[in-house]
KOLMI-791016 format. One line per field, with one value per residue (C-alpha): residue number from 1; residue in one letter; y, x, z. Coordinates in steps of 0.02 Angstrom, whole numbers, always signed. Layout:
num NUM; ...
residuo a; ...
c2 Y; ...
c1 X; ...
c3 Z; ...
END
This chain:
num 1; 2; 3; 4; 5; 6; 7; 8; 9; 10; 11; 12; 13; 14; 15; 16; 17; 18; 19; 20; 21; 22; 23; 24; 25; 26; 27; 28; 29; 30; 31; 32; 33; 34; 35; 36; 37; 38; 39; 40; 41; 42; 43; 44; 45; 46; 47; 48; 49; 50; 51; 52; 53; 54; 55; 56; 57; 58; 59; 60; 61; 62; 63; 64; 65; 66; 67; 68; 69; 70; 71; 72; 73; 74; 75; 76; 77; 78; 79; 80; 81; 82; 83; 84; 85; 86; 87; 88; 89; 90; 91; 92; 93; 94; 95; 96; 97; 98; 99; 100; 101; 102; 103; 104; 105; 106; 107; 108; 109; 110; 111; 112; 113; 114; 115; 116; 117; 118; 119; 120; 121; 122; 123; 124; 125; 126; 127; 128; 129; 130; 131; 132; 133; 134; 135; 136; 137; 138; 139; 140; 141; 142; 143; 144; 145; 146; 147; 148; 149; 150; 151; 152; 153; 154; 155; 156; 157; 158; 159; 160; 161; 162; 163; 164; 165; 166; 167; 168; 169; 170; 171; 172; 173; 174; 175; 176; 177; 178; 179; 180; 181; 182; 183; 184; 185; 186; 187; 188; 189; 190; 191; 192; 193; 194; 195; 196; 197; 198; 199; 200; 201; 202; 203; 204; 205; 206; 207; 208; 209; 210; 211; 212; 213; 214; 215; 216; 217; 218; 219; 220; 221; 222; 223; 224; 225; 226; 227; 228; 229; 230; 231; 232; 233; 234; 235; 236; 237; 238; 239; 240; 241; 242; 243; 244; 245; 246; 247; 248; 249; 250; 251; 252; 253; 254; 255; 256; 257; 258; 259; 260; 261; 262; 263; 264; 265; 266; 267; 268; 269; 270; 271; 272; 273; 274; 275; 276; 277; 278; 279; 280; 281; 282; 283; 284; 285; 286; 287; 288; 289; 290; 291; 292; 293; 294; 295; 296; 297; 298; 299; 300; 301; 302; 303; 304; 305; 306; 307; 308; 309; 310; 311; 312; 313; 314; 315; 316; 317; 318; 319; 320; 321; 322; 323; 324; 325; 326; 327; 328; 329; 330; 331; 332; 333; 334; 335; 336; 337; 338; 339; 340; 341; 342; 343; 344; 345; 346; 347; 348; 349; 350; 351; 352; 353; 354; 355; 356; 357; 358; 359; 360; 361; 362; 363; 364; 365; 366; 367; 368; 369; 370; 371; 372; 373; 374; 375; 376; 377; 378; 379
residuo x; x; x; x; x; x; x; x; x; x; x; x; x; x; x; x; x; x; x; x; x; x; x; x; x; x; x; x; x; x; x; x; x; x; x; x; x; x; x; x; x; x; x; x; x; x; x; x; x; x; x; x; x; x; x; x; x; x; x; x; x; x; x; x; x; x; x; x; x; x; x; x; x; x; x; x; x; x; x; x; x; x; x; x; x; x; x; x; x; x; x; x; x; x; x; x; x; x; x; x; x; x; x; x; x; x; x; x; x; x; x; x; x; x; x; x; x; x; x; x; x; x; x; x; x; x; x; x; x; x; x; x; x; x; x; x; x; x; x; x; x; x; x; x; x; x; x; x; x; x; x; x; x; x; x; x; x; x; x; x; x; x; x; x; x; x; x; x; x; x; x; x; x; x; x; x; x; x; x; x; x; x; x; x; x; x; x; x; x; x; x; x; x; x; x; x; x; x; x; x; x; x; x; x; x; x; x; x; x; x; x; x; x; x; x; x; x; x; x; x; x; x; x; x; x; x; x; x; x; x; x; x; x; x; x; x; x; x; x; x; x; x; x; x; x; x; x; x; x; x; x; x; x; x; x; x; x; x; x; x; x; x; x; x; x; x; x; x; x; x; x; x; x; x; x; x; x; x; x; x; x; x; x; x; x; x; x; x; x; x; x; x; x; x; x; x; x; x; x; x; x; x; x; x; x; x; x; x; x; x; x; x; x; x; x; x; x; x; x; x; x; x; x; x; x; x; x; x; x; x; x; x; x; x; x; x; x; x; x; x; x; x; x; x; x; x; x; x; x; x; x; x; x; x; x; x; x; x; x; x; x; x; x; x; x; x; x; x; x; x; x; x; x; x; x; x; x; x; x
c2 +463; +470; +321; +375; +482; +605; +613; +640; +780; +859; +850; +929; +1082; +1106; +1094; +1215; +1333; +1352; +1362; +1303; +1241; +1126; +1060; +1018; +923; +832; +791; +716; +625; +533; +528; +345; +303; +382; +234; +166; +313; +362; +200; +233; +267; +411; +429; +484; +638; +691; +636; +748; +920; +901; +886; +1043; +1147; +1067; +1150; +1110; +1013; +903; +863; +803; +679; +631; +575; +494; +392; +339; +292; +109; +101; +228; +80; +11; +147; +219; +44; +62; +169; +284; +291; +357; +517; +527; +513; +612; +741; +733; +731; +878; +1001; +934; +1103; +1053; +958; +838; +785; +760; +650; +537; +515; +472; +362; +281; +251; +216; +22; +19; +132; -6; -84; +75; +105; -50; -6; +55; +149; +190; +257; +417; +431; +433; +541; +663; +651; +717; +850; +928; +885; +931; +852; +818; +750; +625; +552; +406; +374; +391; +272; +143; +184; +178; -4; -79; +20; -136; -192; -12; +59; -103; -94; +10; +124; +116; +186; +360; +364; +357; +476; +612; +568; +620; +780; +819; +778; +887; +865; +739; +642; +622; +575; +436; +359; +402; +276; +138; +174; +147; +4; -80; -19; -188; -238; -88; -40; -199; -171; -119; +8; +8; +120; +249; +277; +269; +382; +490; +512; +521; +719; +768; +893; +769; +765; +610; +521; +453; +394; +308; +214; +170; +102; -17; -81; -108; -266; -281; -115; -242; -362; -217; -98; -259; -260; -157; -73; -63; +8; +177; +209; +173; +316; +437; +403; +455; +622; +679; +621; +693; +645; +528; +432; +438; +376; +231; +171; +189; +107; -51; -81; -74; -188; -62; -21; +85; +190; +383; +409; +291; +405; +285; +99; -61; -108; -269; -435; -461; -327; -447; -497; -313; -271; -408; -360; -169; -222; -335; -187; -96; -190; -216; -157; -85; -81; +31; +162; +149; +153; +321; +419; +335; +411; +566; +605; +526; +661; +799; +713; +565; +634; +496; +353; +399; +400; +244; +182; +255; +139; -6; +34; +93; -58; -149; -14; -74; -228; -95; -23; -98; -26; +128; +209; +223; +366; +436; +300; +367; +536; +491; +398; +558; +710; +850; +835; +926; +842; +983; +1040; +1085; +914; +919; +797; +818; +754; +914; +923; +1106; +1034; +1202; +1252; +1110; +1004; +1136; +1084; +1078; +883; +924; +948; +789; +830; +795; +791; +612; +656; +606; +426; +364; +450; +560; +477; +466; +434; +341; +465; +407; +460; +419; +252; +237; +75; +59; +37
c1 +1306; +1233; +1297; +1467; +1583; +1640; +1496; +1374; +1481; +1478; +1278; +1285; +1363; +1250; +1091; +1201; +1162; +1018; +944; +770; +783; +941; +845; +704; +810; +866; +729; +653; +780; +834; +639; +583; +753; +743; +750; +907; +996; +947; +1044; +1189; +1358; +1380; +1171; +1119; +1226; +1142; +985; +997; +1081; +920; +815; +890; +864; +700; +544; +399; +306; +445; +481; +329; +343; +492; +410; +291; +399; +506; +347; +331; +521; +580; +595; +720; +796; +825; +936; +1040; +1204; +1190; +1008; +982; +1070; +959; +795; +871; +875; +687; +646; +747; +656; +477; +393; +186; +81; +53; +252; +230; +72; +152; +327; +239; +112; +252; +361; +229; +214; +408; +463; +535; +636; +699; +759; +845; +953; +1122; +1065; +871; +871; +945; +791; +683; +794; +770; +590; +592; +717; +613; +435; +318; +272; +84; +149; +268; +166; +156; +309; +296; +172; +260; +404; +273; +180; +374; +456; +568; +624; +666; +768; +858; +940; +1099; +1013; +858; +912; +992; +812; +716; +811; +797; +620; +594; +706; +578; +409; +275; +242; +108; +217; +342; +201; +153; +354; +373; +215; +281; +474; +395; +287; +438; +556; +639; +675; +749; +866; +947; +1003; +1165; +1074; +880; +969; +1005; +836; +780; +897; +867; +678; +749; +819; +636; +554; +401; +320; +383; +433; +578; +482; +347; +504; +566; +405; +379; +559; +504; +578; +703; +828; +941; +965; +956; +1104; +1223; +1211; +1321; +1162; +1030; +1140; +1148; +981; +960; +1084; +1003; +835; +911; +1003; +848; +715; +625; +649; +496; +593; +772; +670; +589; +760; +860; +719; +698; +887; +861; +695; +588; +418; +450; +295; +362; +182; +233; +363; +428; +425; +463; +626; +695; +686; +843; +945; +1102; +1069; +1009; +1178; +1253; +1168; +1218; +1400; +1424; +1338; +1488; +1605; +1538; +1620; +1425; +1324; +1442; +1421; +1230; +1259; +1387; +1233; +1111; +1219; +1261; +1062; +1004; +1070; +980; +823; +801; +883; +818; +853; +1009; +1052; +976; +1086; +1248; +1198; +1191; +1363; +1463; +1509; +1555; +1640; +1831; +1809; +1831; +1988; +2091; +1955; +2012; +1841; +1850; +1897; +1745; +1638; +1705; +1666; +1478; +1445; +1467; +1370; +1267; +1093; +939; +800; +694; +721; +566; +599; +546; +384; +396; +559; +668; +795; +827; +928; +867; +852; +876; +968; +1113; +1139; +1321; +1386; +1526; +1636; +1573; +1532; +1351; +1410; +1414; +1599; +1613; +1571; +1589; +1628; +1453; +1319; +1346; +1199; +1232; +1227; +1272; +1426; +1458; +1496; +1502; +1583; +1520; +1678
c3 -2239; -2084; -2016; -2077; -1935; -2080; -2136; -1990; -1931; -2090; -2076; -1895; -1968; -2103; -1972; -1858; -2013; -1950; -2130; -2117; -2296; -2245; -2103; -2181; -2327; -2191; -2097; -2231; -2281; -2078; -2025; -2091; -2003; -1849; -1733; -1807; -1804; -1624; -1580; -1702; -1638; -1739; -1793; -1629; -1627; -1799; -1701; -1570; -1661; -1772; -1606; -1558; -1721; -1808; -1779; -1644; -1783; -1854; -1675; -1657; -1773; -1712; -1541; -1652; -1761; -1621; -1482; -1518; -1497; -1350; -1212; -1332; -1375; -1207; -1161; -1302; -1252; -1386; -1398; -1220; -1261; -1411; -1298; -1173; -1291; -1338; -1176; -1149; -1287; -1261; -1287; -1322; -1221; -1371; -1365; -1164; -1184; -1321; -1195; -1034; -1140; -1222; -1053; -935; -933; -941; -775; -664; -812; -871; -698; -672; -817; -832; -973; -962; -793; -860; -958; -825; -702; -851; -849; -668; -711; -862; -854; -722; -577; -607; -772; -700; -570; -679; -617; -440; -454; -528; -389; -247; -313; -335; -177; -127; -295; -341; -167; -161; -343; -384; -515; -417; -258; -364; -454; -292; -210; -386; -366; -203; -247; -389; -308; -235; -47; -83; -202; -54; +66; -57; -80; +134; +154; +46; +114; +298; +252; +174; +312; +391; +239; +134; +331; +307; +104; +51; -51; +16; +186; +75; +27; +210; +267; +117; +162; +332; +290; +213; +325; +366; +554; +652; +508; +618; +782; +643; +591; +721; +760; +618; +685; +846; +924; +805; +858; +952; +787; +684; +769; +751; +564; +439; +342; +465; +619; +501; +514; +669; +704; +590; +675; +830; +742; +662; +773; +912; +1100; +1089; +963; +1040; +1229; +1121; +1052; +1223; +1290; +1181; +1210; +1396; +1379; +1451; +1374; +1240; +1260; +1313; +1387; +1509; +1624; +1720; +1656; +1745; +1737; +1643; +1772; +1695; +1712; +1702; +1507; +1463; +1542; +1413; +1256; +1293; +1313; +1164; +1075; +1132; +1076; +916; +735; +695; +869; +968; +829; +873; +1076; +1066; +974; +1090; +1236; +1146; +1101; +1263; +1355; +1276; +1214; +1361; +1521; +1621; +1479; +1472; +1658; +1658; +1533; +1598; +1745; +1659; +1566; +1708; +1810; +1634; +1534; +1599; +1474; +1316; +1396; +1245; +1130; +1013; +1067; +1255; +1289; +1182; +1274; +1445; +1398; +1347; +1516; +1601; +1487; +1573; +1573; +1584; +1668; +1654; +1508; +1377; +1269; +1078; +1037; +863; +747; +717; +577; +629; +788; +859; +1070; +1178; +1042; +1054; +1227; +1258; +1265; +1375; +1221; +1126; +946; +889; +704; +629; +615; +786; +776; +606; +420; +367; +285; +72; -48; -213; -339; -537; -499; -327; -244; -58; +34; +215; +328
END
């Protein structure tokens, strides 16, 4: 009957009764079945209206009889709802033991799945924090193999949504750590940019430190050149001064106020421009100008310098006359510069740009993050 469409709706309705008789007629009869019917095209909806109506106890043993099996069950297409459910009306501390016992050699796998990963993003929507850190630190010991798969970059980014502020400090390290390689992944710069928003001191500048030497390469390619951006957006003046300076060759170090020039100015002058006129790279040099002035008044002059005499080979490009209008921003060289990363964009960052906008709408189409019902194609 229950395996039968008429006949598992007509079972719904009786446990809708909510005669505790009926249900427990029921129970007794689906329980030494449990697993099959969780993973039943029409089972797992009697599965989950007698989740909703059986008592704490009989629930209980529900989590029991299905423990060996949940990893399974949470694959299957029907049988994730079912488990979902569970998950959903854990009320005791001995139901939330048996789940994170039964799930916690599985985290990774479930995640990779089109279908398990909904279990665990409902762990971190229901259960508490402390209780899922069994899954942060499967997340944190398999950072790259997690950010850089479909499902896994939505489930890192819900667990970072759900975590305490030590939980995020753990993913940030192992996001960092792993940062050249997750930039240049079609769905690893989500999670980078993701952390990216978190209100974390310097996370940006640290960042773009661990890229160090690589900024050139990495604001050429179609992944990595969005971060690179958003590092400048978010991050402090000590961060925008170390990009603008790596992509003049200067030494990168903002405690060092006025560094030695390149000795070749000419290929500096080279790189910069084919940076311009790349599909990626002259995304990255607009927001270099466009932060430069407010957060490196001297970088950016510098750079402007550099640009200038070249800047008539773009005058076929669709983006000059936003380039033209960058070369020649305001400054304030005496202005009280930020040494910490500020996502407020408060004081100085307000600065007017001459009528350029800061918002990301003014280069390139605002930053998306892959949600499980969201895809985003790079242009």
């Amino acid at each position: 009957m229950c395996l039968d469409q008429h006949g598992c709706r007509y079972l719904q309705r009786q446990l809708d009764t909510g005669d505790e008789q009926v249900i427990k007629v029921i129970f007794d009869e689906v329980i030494d079945n449990i697993v099959q019917l969780m993973s039943d095209p029409f089972g797992n909806y009697l599965c989950q209206k007698l989740i909703e109506h059986c008592s704490d106890e009989q629930r209980i043993e529900i989590v029991k009889g299905v423990a060996g099996d949940i990893v399974h069950i949470s694959k299957n297409m029907h049988g994730t709802r079912a488990v979902q459910k569970l998950i959903e009306h854990l009320s005791s501390p001995e139901e939330n033991k048996l789940i994170r016992k039964a799930l916690k050699g599985s985290v990774v796998g479930l995640i990779q799945d089109l279908n398990g990963n909904h279990v665990i993003q409902k762990c971190l929507h229901k259960m508490e924090p402390n209780d899922n850190q069994f899954i942060y630190d499967a997340v944190a010991q398999h950072c790259v193999q997690v950010s850089t798969h479909r499902h896994g970059c939505c489930v890192m980014q819900r667990c970072i949504d759900h975590a305490t502020y030590q939980q995020k400090l753990q993913l940030v390290k192992e996001i960092k750590c792993a940062a050249a390689s997750l930039v240049q992944d079609a769905f690893g710069n989500y999670v980078v940019q993701y952390a990216l928003d978190l209100d974390i001191p310097n996370l940006a500048t640290e960042l773009i430190a661990e890229l160090q030497s690589k900024l050139l390469y990495l604001s050429r390619q179609k992944f990595s050149s969005n971060v690179v951006e958003k590092c400048l957006k978010v991050g402090s003046a000590t961060c925008v001064i170390r990009v603008l300076r790596e992509l003049m060759d200067e030494d990168p170090d903002p405690d060092v106020p006025n560094p030695v020039p390149s000795p070749n100015p000419e290929i500096i002058q080279q790189n910069l421009i084919e940076l311009l006129q790349d599909s990626y790279g002259n995304y990255v040099i607009q927001t270099c100008l466009s932060e430069g002035a407010v957060k490196g008044p001297k970088e950016y002059q510098r750079m402007v310098n550099l640009l200038n005499p070249y800047v008539h080979q773009l005058r076929n490009a669709p983006y000059i006359k936003r380039i033209q209008n960058l070369l020649s921003l305001p400054t304030k060289p005496n202005a009280t510069i930020e040494t910490n990363d500020n996502h407020n964009n408060n004081g100085v960052l307000e600065h007017d740009l001459g009528g350029i906008r800061r918002d990301p709408r003014a280069t390139r189409p605002n930053n998306m993050y892959f949600t499980n019902t969201t895809r985003f194609t790079r242009q």
